[in-house]
Backbone as a ProteinNet text record, in pm:
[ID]
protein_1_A
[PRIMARY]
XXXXXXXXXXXXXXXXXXXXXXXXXXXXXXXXXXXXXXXXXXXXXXXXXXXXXXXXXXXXXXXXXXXXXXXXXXXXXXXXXXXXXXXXXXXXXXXXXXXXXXXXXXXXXXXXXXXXXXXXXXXXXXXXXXXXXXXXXXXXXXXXXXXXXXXXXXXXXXXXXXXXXXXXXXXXXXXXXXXXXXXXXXXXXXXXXXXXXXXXXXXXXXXXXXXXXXXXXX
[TERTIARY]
935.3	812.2	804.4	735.4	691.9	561.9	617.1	503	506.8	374.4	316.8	244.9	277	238.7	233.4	322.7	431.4	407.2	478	475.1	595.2	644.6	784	733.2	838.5	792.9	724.4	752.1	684.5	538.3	480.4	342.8	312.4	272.3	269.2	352.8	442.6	557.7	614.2	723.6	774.9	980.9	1040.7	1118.6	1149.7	1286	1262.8	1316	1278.9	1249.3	1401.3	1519.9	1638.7	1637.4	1556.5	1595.6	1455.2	1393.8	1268.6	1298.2	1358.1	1403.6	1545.2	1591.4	1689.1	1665.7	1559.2	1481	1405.9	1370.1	1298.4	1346.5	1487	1610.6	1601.3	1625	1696.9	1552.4	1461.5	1306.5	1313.9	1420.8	1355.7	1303.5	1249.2	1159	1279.6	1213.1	1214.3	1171.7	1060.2	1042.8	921.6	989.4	858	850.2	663.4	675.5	625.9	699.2	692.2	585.8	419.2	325.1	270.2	322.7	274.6	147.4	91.8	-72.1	-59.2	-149.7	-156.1	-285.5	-323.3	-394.2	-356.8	-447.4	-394.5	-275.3	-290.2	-212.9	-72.2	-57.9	118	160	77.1	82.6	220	243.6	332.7	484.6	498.1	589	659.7	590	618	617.3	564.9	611.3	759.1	803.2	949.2	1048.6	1008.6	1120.3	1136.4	1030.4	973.4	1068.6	1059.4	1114.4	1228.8	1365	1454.1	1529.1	1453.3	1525.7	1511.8	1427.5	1412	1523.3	1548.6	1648.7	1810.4	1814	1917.2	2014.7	1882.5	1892.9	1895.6	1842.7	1843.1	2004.8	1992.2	2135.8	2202.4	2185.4	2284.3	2202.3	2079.6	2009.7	1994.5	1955.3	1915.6	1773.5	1686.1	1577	1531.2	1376.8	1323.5	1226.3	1253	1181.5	1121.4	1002.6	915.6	856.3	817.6	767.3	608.7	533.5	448.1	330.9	211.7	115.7	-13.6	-36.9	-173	-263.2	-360.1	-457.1	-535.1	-559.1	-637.4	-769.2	-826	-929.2	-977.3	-925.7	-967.6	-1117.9	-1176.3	-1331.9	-1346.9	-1431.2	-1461.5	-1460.5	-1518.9	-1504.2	-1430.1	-1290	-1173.3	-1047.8	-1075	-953.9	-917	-1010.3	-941.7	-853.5	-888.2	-774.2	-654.8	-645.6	-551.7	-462.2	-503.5	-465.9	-354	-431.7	-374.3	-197.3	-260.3	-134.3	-47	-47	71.1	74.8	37.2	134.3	189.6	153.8	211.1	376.6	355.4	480.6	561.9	526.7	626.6	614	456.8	438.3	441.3	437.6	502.2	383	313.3	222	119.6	-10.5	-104.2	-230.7	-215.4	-301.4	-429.2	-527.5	-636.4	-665.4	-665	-724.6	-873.6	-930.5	-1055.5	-1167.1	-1248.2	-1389.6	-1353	-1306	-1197.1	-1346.6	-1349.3	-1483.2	-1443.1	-1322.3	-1228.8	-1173.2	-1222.1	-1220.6	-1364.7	-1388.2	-1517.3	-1411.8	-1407.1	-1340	-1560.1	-1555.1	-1664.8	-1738.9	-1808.8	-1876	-1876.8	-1877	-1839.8	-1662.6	-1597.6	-1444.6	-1399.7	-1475.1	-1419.8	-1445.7	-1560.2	-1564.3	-1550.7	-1514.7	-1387	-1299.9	-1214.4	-1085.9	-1091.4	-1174	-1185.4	-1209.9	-1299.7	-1325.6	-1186.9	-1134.3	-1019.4	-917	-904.9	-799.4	-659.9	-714.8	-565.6	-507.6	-373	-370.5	-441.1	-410.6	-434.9	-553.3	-685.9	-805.7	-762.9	-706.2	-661.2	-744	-765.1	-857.5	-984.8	-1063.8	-1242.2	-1304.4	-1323.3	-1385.5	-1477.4	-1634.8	-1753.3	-1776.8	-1711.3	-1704.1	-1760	-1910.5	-2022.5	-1981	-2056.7	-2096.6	-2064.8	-2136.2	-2145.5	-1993.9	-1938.7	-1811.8	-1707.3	-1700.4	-1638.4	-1577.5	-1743.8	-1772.4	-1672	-1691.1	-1603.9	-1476.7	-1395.9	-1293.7	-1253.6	-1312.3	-1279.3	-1302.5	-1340	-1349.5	-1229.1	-1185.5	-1091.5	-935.7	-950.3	-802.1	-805.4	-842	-766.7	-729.9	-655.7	-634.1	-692.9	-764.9	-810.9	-651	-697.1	-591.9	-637.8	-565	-584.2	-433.9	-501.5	-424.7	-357.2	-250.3	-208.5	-212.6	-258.3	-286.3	-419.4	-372.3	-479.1	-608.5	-759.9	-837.6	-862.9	-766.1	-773.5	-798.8	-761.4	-791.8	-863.2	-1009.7	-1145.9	-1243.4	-1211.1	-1280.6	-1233.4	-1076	-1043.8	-1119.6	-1139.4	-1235.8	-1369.4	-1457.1	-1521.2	-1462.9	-1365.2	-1279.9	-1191.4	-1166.3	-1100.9	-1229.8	-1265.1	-1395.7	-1468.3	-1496.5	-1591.2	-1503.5	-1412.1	-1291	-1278	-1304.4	-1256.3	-1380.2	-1490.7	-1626.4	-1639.3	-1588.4	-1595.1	-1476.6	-1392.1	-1271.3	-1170.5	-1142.9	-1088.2	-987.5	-861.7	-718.4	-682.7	-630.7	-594	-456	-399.8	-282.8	-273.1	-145.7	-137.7	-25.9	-76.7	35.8	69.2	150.6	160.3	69.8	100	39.6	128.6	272	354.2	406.6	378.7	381.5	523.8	547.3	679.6	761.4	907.5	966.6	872.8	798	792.5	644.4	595	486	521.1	699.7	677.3	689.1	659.3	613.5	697.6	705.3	763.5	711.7	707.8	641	573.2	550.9	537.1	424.2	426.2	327.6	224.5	251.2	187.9	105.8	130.7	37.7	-51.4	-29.8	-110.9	-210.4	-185.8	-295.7	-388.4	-322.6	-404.8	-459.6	-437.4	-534.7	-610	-581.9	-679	-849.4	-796.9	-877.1	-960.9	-952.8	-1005.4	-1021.2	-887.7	-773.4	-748.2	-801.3	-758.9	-577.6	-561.8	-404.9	-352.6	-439.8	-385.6	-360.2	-487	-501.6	-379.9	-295	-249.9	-85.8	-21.8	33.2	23.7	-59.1	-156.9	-141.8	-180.8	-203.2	-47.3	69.2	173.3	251	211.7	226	144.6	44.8	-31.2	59	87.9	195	336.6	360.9	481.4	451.6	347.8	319.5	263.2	214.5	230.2	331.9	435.5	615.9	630.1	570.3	663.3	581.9	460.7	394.4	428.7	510	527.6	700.3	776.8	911.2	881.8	750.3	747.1	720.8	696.7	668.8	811.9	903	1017.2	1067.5
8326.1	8307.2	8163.9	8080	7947.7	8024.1	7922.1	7943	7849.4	7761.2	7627.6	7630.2	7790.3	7767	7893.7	7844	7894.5	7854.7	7959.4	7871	7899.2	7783.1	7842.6	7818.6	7814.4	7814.4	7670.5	7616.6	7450	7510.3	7605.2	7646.6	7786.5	7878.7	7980.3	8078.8	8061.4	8123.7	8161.5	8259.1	8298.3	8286.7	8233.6	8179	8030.9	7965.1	7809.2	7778.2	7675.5	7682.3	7706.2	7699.5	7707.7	7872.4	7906.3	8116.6	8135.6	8064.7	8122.4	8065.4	7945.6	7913.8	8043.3	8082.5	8203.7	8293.8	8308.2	8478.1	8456.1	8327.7	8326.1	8319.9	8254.7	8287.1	8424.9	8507	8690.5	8720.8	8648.6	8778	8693.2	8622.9	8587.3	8436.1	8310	8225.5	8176.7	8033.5	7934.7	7805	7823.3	7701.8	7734.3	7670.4	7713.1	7550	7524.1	7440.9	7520.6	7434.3	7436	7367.6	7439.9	7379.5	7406.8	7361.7	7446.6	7366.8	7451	7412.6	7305	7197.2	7055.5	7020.1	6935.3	6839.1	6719.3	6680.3	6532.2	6522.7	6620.1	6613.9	6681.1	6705	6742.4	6723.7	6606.8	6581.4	6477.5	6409.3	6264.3	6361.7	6477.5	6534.6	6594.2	6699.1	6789.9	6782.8	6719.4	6627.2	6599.1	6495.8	6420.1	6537.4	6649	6778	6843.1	6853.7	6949.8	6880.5	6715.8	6654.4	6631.5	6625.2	6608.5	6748.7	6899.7	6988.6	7063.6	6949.1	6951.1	6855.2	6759.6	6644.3	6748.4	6819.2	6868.8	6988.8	7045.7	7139.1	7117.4	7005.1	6951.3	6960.3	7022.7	7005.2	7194.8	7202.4	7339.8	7426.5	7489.3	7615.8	7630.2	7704.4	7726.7	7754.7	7636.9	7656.9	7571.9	7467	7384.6	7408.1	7274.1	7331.2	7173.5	7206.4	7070.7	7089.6	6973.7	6908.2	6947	7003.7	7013.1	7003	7024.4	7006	7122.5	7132.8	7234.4	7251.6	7105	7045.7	7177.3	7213.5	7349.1	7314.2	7328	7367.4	7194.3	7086.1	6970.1	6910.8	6854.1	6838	6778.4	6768.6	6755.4	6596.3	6530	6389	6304.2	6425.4	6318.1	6374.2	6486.9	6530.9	6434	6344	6231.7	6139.9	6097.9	5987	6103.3	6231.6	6328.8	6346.6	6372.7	6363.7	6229.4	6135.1	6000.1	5960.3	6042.3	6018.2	6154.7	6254.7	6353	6288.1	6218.6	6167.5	6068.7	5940.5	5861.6	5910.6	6025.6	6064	6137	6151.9	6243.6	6358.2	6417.2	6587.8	6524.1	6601.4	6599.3	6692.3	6781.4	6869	6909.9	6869.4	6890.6	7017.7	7065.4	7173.2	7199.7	7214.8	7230.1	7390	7374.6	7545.2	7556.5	7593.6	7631.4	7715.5	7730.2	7801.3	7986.1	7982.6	8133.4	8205.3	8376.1	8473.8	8484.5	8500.2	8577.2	8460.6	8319.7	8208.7	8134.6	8066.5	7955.1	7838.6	7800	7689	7628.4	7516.9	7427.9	7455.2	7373.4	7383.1	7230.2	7225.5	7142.9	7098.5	7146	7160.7	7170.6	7283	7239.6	7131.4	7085.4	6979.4	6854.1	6820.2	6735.2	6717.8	6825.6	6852.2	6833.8	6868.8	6802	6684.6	6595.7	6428.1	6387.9	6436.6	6353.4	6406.9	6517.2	6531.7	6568	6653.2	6728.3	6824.5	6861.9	6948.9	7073.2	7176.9	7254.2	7266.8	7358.3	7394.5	7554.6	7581.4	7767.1	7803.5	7965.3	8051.6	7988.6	7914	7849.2	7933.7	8072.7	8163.8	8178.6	8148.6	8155.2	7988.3	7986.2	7850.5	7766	7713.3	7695	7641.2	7612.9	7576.1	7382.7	7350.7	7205	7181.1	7234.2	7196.5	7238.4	7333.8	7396.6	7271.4	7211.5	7117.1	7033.5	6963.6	6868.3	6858.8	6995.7	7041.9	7019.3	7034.3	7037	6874.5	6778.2	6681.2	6575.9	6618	6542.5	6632.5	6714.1	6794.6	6900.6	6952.1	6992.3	7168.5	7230.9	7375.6	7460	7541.3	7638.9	7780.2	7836.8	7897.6	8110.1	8135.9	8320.6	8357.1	8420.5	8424.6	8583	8629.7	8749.7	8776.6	8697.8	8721.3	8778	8881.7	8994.3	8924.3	8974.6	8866.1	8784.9	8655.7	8507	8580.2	8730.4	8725.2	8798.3	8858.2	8918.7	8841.7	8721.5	8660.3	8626.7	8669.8	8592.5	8659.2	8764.3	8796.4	8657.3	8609.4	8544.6	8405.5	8365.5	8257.4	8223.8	8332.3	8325.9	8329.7	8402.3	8456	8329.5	8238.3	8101.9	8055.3	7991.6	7888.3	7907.6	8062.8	8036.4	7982.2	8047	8012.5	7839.5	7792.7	7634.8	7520	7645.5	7578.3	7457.3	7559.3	7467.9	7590.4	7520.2	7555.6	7616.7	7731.7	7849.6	7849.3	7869.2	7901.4	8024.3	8110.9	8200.7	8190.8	8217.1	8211.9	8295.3	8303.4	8466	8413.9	8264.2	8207.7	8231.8	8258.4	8384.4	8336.5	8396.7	8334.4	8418.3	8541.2	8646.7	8671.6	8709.3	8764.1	8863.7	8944.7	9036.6	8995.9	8854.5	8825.4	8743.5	8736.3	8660.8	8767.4	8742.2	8833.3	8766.8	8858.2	8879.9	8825.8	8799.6	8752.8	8872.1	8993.4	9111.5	9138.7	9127.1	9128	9030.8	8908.6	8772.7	8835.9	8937	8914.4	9070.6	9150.9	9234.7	9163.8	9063.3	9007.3	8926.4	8876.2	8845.6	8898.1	9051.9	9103.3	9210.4	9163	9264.9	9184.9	8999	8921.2	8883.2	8980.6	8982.9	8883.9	8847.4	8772	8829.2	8799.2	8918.8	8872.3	8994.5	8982.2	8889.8	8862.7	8721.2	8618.8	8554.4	8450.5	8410.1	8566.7	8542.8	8430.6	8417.1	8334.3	8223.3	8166.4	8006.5	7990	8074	8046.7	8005.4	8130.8	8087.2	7932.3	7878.1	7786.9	7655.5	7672.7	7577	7557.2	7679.2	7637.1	7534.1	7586.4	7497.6	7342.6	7316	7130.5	7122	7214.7	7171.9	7130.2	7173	7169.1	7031.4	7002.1	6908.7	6763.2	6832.2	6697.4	6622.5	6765	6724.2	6678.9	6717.1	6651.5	6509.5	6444	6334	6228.2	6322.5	6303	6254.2	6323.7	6297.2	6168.1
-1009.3	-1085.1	-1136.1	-1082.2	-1180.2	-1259.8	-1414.1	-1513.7	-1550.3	-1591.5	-1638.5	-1751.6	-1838.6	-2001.2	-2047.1	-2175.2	-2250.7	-2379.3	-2484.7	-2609.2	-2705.8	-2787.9	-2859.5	-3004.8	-3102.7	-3240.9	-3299	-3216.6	-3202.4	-3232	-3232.8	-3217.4	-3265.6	-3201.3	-3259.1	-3149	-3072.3	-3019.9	-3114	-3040.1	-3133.8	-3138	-3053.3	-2959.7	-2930.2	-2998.3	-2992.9	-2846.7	-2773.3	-2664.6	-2565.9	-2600	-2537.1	-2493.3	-2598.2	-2618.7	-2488.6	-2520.4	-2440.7	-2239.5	-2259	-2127	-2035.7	-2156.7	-2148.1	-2091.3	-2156.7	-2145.8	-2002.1	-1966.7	-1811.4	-1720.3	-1741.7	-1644.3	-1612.3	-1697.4	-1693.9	-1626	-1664.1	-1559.2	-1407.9	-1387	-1239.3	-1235.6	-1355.4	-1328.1	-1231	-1135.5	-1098.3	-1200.2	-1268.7	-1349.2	-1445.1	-1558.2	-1692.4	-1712.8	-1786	-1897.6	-2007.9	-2154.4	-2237.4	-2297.7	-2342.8	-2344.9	-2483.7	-2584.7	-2713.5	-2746	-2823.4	-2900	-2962.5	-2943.8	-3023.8	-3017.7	-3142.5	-3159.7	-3214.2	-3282.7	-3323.2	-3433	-3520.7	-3615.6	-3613.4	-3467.6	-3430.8	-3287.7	-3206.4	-3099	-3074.9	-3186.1	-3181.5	-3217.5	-3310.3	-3338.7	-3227	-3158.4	-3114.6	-2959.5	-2854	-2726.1	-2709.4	-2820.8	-2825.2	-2768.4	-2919	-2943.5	-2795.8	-2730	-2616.7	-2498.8	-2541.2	-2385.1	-2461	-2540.2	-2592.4	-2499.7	-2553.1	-2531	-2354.5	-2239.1	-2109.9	-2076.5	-2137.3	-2081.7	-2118.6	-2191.3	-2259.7	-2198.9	-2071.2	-2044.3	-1875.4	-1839.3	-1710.6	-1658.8	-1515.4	-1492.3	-1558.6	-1628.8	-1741	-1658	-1707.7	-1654.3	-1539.1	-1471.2	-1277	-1295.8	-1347	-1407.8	-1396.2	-1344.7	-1410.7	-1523.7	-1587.1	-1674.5	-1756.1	-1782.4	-1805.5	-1942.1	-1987.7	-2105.6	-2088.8	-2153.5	-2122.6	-2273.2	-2288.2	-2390.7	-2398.1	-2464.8	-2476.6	-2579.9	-2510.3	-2652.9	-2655.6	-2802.6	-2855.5	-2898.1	-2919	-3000.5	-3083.7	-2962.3	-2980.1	-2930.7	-3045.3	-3025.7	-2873.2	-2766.5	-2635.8	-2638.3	-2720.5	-2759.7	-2727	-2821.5	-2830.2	-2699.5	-2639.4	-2505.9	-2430.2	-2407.1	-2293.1	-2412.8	-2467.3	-2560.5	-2562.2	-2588.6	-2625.5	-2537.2	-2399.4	-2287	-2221.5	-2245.3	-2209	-2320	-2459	-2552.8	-2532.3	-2443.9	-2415.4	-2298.2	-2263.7	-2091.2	-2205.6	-2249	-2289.5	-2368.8	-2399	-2525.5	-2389.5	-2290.8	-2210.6	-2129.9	-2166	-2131.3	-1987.5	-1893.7	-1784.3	-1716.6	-1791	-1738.6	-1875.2	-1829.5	-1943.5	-1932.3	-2013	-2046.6	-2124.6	-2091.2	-2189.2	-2223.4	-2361.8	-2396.6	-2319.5	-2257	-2191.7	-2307.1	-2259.2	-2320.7	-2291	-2333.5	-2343.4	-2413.7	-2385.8	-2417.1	-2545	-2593.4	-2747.9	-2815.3	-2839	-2959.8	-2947.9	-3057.5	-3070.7	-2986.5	-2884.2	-2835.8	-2827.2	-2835.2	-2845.8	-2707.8	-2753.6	-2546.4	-2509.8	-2395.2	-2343.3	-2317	-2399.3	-2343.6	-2216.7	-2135.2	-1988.4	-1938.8	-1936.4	-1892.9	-1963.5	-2038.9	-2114.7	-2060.8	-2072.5	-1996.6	-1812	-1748	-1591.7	-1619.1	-1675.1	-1705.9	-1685.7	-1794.5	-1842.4	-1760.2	-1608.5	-1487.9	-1560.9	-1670.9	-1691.3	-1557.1	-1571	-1442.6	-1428.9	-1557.5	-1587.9	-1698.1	-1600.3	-1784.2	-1775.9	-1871	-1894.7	-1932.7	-1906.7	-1905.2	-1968.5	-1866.3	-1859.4	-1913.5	-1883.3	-1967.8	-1867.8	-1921.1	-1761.7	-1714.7	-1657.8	-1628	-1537.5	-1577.8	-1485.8	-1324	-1238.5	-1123.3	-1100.4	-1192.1	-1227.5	-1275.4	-1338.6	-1406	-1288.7	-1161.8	-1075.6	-964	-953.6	-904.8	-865.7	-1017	-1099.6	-1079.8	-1092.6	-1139.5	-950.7	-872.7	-733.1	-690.3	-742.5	-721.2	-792.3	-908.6	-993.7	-951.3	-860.5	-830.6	-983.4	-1069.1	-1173.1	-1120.6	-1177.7	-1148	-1228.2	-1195.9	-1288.6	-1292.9	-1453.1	-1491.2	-1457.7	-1376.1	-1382.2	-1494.7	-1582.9	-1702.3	-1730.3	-1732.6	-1773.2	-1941.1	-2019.4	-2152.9	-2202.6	-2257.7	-2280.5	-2345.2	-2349.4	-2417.6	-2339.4	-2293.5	-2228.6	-2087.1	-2029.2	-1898.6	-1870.2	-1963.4	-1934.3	-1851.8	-1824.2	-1708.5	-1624	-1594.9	-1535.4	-1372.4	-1344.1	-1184.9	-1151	-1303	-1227.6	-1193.6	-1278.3	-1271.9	-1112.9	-1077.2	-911.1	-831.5	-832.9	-718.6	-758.9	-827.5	-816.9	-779.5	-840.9	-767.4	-626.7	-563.5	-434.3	-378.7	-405.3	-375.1	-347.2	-425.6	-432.3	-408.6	-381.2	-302.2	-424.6	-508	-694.4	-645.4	-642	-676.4	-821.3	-797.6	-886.8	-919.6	-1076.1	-1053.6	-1141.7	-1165	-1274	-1325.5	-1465.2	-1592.2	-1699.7	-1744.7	-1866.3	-2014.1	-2017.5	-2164.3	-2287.2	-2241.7	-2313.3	-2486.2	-2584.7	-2665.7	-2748.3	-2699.3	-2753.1	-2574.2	-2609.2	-2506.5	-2407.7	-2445.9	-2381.1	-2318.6	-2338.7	-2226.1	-2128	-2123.3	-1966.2	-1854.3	-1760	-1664.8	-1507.8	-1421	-1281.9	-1234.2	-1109.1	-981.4	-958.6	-905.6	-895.2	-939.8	-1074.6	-1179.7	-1192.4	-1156.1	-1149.3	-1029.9	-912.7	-796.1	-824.7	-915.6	-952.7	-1033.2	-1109.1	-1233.5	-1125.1	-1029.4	-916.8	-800.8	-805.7	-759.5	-821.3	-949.8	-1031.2	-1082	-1021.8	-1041.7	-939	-836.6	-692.6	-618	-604.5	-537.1	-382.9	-239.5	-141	-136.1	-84.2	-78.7	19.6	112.8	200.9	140.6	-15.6	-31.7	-150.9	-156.4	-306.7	-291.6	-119.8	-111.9	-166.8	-132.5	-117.6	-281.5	-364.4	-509.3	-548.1	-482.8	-535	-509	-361.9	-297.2	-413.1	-434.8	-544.9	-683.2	-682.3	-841.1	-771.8	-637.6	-633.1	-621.4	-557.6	-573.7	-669.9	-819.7	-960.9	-1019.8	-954.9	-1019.4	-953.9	-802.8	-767	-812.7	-849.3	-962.2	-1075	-1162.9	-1306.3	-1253.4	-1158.9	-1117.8	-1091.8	-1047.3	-1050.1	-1165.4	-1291.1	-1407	-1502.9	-1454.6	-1532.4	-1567
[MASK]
++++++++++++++++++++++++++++++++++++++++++++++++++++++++++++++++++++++++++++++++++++++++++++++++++++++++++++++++++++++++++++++++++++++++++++++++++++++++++++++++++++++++++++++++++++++++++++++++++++++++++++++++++++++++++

């Protein structure tokens, strides 16, 4: 199982990130990042800690495992400066909270977040045509999400992406032990997102040149 967002007590996880890299070993991962919730006012803190305890662990676990970011509920304005300062500090793989059905995330956020070519916009929510577009023109990945809530859209979220040919990946979003999830499970959430079962290779194949992106990040 690669997963590309996660969260430890750095955020509202619940698991500091050595226990949570632990726990993904024992289900099977291949490779997590560590992408906790930030904005401006804990972006400079909490990066360092994130890539301190990836350098620490590099080499020890049978795991990769990356530095990663997940600007929240940051005004559409300011995501690209936000963006540019978690690469600058280290994240290795960047995340935007998306226009999710179950928070006020702003509007215009997705497309913020494609402007500014983060890798990942997580669960887009209904995530227009024009912004699909976009998102297929700047490379970014749209997110099929196993987190309850974050993945009530996720059917129109695949079924447009494929429509428009925007690269999919899936992730648990896991914020306690018991939301990281299998491979197994990862291809039921993807075909519960009406995903055909041919195409659900290809998705897993997309997460692996996400890994071998943020390996170039190190």
């Amino acid at each position: 199982m690669i997963d590309l967002h996660t969260h430890t007590i750095f955020s509202d996880g619940e698991l500091i990130p050595a226990e949570l890299v632990r726990r993904a070993v024992s289900v099977g991962y291949r490779a997590l990042a560590i992408t906790d919730h930030m904005d401006q006012s804990n972006i400079d803190l909490i990066i360092p800690r994130i890539v301190k305890t990836v350098r620490a662990l590099r080499g020890v676990m049978p795991i990769k495992v990356f530095a990663g970011a997940e600007l929240t509920h940051v005004p559409p304005s300011q995501i690209a400066d936000l963006v540019r300062e978690a690469r600058t500090l280290g994240a290795q793989l960047v995340v935007v909270h998306g226009e999710t059905l179950v928070e006020p995330v702003a509007e215009g956020t997705n497309r913020a977040a494609i402007e500014a070519c983060v890798d990942i916009l997580a669960h887009p929510g209904l995530i227009s045509d024009e912004d699909l577009l976009l998102a297929k023109e700047r490379g970014v990945t749209l997110e099929v999400t196993a987190r309850k809530g974050h993945s009530l859209s996720n059917g129109h979220v695949a079924q447009r992406a494929f429509a428009f040919g925007v690269p999919i990946t899936v992730n648990s979003d896991a914020h306690s032990p018991n939301d990281l999830i299998t491979k197994s499970f990862a291809r039921m959430v993807l075909a519960g997102a009406g995903v055909p079962a041919d195409k659900i290779d290809a998705v897993f194949a997309h997460g692996r040149k996400l890994v071998e992106t943020a390996l170039g990040r190190a």
